[in-house]
N, C-alpha and C positions, 0 to 999 in steps of 0.2 A: 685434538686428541681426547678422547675419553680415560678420567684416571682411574685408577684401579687400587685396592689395598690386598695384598694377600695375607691369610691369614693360617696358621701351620704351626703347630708344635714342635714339629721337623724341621732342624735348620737346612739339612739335606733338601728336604721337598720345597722347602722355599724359595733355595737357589737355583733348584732346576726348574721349578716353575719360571722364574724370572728370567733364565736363560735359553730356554728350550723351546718356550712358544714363543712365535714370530710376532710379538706385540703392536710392534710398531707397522707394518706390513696389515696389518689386522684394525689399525685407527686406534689403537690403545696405548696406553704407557703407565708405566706401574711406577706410583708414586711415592707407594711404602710399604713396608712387612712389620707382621706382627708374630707375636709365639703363645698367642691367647685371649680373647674376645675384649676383656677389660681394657687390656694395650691398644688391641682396634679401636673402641671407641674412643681414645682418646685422640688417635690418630685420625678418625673420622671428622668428630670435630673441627680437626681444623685445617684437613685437607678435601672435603666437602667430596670424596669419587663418588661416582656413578656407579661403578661397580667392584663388588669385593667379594671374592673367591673364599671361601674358608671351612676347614676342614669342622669336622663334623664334631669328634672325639678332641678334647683338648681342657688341660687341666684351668681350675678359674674360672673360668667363663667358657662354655664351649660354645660350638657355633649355632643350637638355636636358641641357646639363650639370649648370642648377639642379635639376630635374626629379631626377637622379641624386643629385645632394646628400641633397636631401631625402627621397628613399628609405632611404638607406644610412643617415642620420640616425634614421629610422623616423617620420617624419612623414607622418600622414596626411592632407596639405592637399590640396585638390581644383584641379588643375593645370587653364587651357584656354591651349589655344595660338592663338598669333595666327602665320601662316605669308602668304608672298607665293604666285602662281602657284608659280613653279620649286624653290620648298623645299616640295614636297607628297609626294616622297618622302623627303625627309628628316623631315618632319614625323609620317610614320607609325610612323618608330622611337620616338615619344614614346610613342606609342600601348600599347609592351610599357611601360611604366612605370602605365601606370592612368589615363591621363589623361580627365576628366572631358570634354573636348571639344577641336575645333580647328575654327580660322575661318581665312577666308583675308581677305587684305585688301583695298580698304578695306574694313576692318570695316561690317558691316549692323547698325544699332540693332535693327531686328527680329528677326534671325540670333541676336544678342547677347544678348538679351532672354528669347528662346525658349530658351535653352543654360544663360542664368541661374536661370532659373525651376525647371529640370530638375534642374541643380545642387541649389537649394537644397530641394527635396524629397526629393535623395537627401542630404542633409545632416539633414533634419528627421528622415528615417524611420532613419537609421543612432543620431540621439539618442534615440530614441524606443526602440529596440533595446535602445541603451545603459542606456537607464532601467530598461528592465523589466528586463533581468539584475542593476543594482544593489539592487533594491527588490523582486522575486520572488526569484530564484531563489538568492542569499546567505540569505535569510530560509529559506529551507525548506534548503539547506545549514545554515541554523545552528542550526535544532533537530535538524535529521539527523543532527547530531556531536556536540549536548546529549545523544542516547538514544544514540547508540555509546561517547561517552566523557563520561559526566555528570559536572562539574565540583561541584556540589552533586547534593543530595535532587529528585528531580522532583516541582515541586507543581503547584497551578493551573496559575500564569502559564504553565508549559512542554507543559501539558497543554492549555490555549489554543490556545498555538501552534502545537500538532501538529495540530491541525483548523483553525487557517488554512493552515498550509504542507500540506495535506489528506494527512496521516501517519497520520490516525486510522481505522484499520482495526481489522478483527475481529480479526486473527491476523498475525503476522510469522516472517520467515525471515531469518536474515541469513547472505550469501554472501563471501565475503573470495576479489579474484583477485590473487595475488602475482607479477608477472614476475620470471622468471628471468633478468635478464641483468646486467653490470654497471652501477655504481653510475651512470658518466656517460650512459648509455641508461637509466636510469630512469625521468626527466619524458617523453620522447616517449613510452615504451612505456605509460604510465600514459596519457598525453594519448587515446592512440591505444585504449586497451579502454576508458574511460571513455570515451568520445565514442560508440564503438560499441555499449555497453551501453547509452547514455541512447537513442538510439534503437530500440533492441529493447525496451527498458523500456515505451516512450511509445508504441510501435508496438500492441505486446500489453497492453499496461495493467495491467505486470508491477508496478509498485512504484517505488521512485527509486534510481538512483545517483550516488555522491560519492567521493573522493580523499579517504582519512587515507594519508599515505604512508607506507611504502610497497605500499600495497594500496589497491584498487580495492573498493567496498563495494557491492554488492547488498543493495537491502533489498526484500523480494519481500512483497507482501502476500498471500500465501496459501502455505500449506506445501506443501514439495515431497513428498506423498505416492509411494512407492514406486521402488523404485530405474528406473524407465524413465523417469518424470521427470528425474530425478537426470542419470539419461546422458542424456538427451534436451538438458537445459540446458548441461554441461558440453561436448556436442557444440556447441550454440553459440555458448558463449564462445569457443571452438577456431576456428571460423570467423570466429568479429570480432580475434582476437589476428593471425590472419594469419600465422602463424610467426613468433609472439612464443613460447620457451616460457614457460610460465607453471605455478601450484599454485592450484588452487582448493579450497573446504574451506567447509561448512557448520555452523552454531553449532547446527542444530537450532528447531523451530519455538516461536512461544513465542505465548501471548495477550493479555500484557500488556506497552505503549509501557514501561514501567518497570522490562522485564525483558529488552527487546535489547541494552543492556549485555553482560549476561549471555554472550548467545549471542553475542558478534561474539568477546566473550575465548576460546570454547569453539574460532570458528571460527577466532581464530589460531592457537590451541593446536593445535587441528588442521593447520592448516598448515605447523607448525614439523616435526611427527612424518612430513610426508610422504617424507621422506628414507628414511624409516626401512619403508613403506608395501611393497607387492606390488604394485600395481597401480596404471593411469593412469584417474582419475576425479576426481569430488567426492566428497574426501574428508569421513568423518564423526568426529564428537567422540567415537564408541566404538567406531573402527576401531583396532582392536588391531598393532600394529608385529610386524614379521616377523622380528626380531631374537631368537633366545632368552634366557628371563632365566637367570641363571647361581645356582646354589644358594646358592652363599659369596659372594658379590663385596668384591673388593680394598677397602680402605681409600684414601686419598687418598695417606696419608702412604708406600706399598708402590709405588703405579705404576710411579714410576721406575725400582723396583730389577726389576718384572713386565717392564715394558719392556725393558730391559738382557736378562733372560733368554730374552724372548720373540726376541729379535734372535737371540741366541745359537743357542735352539733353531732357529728355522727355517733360519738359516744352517748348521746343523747337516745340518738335513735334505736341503738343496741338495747336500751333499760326499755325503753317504751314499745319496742317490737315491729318498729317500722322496717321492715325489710327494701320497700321498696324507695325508700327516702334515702338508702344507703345506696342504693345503684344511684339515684339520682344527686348526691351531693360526690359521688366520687366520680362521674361526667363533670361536675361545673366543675371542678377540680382542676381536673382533665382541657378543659375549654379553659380555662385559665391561665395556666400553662402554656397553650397552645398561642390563645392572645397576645401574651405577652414574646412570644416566641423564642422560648426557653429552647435549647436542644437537649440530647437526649439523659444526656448524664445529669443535668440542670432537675428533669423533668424525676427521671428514679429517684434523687436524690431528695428532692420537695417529697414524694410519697414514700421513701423509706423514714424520715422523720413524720408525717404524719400517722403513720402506721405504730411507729416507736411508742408517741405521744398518746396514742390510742391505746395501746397496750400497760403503758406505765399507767394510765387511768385505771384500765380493767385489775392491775394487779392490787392499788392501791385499795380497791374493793372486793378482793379476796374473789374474784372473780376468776383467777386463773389457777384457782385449785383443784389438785389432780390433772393438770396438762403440764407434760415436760418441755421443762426449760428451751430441749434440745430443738423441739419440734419449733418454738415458736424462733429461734436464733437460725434455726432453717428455711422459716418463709423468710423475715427480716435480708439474708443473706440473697436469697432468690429473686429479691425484687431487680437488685442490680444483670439479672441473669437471661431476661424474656429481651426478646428481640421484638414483641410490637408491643402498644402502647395499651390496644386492646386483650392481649390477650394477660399483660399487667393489672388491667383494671380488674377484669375477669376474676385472677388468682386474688387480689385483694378483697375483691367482696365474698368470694367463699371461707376466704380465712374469717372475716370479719361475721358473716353471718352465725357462725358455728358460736356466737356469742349472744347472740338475739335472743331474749329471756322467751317463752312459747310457756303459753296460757291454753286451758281448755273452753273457756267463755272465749265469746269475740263481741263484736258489735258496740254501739256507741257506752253503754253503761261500761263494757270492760275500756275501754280507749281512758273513759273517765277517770275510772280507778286505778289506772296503771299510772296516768297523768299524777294522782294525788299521792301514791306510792313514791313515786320520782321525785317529788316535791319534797317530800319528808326523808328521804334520802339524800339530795342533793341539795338541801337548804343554805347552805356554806357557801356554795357557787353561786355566781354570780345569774341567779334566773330572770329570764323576763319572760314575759306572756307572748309576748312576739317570738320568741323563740319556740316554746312548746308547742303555736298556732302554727308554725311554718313545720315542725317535726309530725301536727296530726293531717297535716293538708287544711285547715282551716284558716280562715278570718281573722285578725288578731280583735276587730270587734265582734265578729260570733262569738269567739271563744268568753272573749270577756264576760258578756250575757249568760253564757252556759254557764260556768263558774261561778257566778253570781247566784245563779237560779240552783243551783245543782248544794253551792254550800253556805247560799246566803249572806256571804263575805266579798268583798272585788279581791283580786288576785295577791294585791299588792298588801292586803291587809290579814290575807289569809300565810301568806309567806312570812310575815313579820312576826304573827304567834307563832309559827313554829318554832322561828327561832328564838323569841323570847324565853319560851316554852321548857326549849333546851339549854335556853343560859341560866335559867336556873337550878338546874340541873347540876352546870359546871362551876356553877357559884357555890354551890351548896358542897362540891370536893374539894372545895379549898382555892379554886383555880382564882388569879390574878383578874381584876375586872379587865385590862385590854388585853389580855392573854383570849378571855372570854369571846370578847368585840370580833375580833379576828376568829375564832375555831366556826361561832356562827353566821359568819359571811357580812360583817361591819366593818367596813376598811377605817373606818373615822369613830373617835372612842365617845368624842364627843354629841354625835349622831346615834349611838347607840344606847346612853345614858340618857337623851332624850325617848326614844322607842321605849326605852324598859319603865321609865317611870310612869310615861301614858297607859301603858298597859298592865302592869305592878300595883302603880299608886304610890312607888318610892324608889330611889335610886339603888341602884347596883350595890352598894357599898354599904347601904341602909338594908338591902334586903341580905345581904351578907352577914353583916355584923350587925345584928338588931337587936 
């Protein structure tokens, strides 16, 4: 029997309701009365009907207020309303809430009857809905996710079950579609390609799909022969995502229910490398990554200190105007990475710190004066945002070029001068000639000889007066001699007290206090 609450201000109208129409006769029984909407919901609570009668007009709570209650509650009870002549447009706003009918009064046992009857078929056929999704279509879900993610051996029993849940086919494909967006837009955007998939599936008589989150599962009963296929389908998942983005990726075809396992790990594996990928498709399990591999790749225990250098270098390259040494140290970057076979979050995350690294250099040299904060916390943020690896590098060297000091000379005299400008700027860091040979594209013994010839000093000798140069400078403000050691680039006080006297003719502390 379906219960019922009535609900009436009228204690008249409630008794003849309850006696008048033939309830039971009708599949119903009235399990309780109310005399105003507050009182129903309490009664709702804890007598759960399916449906509840209730007049329109009524002090407290009237009836779409309950209506609204029991929406916002998420209660799917079947509402009819009982209205007089003059509340018939008020009775229509009931109408956006879902209500299963409305009567005007006096109620008509016939009217009543006919509306009940209607009700309760749409009550039967909504159980009946109910049923067959508890009892089909979990069951063929639940061997769907037996062969993507076997928990045991597949024997009989599961081999049964795949020809009742009708899984048992010639041949299998398994297709994985990953949206791309955040974590809190996951369930809809998932809700929303699975819904559109099952019916493209059901339509063409493609196979089933299911949610292992966070991917959407194609299981195609027949292999996707030839890449027109291939684009042909990913063009239509493209159309059911909607301007979802998304990654889709293929395990490859298999002919045995006890080997799509198999291919669903191939096909996330493939998914993970899409990052790494040239092109927008379904991708395959021997689609090879666009990333080059690198000859030597670093050790684990080396990154930090590769990182450390790599900042250095490219910030190098920024002062000296190498533009093209910056694509190229943010490729071996890239191949580095790739060597070591970092995945994708590993791989942002290494270039949003070197990008940080780069930028707290430029700032500490007033370098980023007159560029808002905003703008640079917006690429920083973006990095974590691109979907390939190239088109990451890409955004990275246009941000980073817009930093490349630009001279109106060129040619080897200006390379010279920019190199000795550098010198006398970055004295404090740690410079070596090998470094600034591999930022001009030169020799570390060309350059040597150039330097030589060019300022009649070797490298090593010309760097040490500079900073000489400038420590006494900072000796002369009063500064501490290893406060000095340190500001220009002498990690050891005792090494630097030898430098100053060679070149002074007396010690730090002698040329101090004299």
């Amino acid at each position: 029997m379906i219960k019922v609450v009535i609900v009436d201000d009228e204690p008249k109208l409630r008794q003849g309701l309850q006696t008048l129409i033939p309830w039971g006769s009708l599949g119903y029984t009235v399990v309780a009365a109310a005399g105003n909407g507050r009182e129903a919901l309490k009664i709702i609570k804890k007598e759960a009907p399916e449906v509840v009668v209730a007049d329109i007009r009524m002090p407290v709570m009237d009836g779409l207020q309950l209506i609204e209650h029991l929406r916002a509650a998420g209660h799917n009870t079947q509402c009819i309303i009982l209205s007089g002549y003059a509340d018939f447009e008020y009775a229509k706003q009931a109408i956006k809430y879902g209500v299963a009918g409305y009567l005007l009064k006096p109620v008509n046992i016939g009217e009543m009857s006919a509306t009940l009857q209607l009700v309760r078929e749409r009550i039967e056929e909504e159980e009946r809905k109910r049923t067959s999704l508890q009892t089909e279509t979990p069951d063929r879900d639940l061997y769907l996710h037996r062969l993507l993610v076997p928990q045991v051996k597949p024997g009989e029993t599961i081999r049964l079950g795949i020809g009742q849940s009708d899984l048992l086919w010639s041949s299998y494909e398994v297709v994985v579609i990953v949206p791309r967006v955040p974590e809190a837009e996951l369930p809809d955007a998932l809700n929303r390609l699975a819904t559109g998939l099952k019916a493209l599936a059901e339509e063409r008589n493609m196979g089933a799909v299911t949610v292992i989150s966070p991917h959407v599962v194609l299981l195609l009963n027949a292999p996707l022969r030839g890449s027109q296929r291939r684009d042909n389908l990913y063009g239509e998942i493209r159309n059911i995502a909607a301007g979802i983005p998304f990654i889709a990726a293929t395990g490859g075809a298999v002919t045995e229910a006890g080997r799509i396992c198999n291919a669903y790990s191939k096909a996330r594996e493939a998914a993970k490398l899409s990052f790494f990928s040239d092109r927008e498709g379904l991708l395959k399990p021997d689609y090879p990554p666009v990333c080059p591999q690198v000859s030597a790749g670093l050790t684990e225990g080396s990154n930090e200190e590769y990182m450390r250098d790599l900042i250095l270098r490219l910030y190098y390259c920024l002062n000296v105007g190498n533009k093209a040494m910056v694509t190229q140290l943010l490729n071996e970057a890239a191949a580095m990475y790739c060597g070591q076979q970092q995945d994708e979050n590993h791989v942002k995350q290494a270039f949003f710190f070197l990008c940080n690294g780069i930028i707290h250099k430029l700032a500490a040299a007033s370098r980023l004066e007159g560029r808002e904060s905003e703008k640079v916390s917006h690429f920083l943020n973006g990095i974590y945002h691109h979907d390939r690896l190239q088109q990451l590098i890409e955004e990275i060297r246009r941000f980073l070029l817009d930093f490349v000091e630009e001279s109106d000379t060129q040619g080897k005299e200006h390379e010279f001068k920019r190199m000795l400008d550098f010198i006398h700027k970055h004295y404090a860091e740690d410079l070596k000639l090998s470094t600034l040979a591999g930022l001009l594209n030169y020799s570390t013994p060309y350059l040597g000889q150039l330097f030589r010839m060019k300022t009649g000093e070797y490298f090593n000798t010309y760097l040490d007066k500079v900073r000489i140069r400038k420590s006494k400078e900072l000796l002369a403000q009063g500064m501490k001699v290893y406060e000095v050691a340190e500001q220009v680039g002498y990690t050891n006080v005792n090494y630097f007290f030898s430098k100053f006297k060679k070149y002074v003719g007396r010690s730090p502390s002698d040329y101090k206090n004299p």
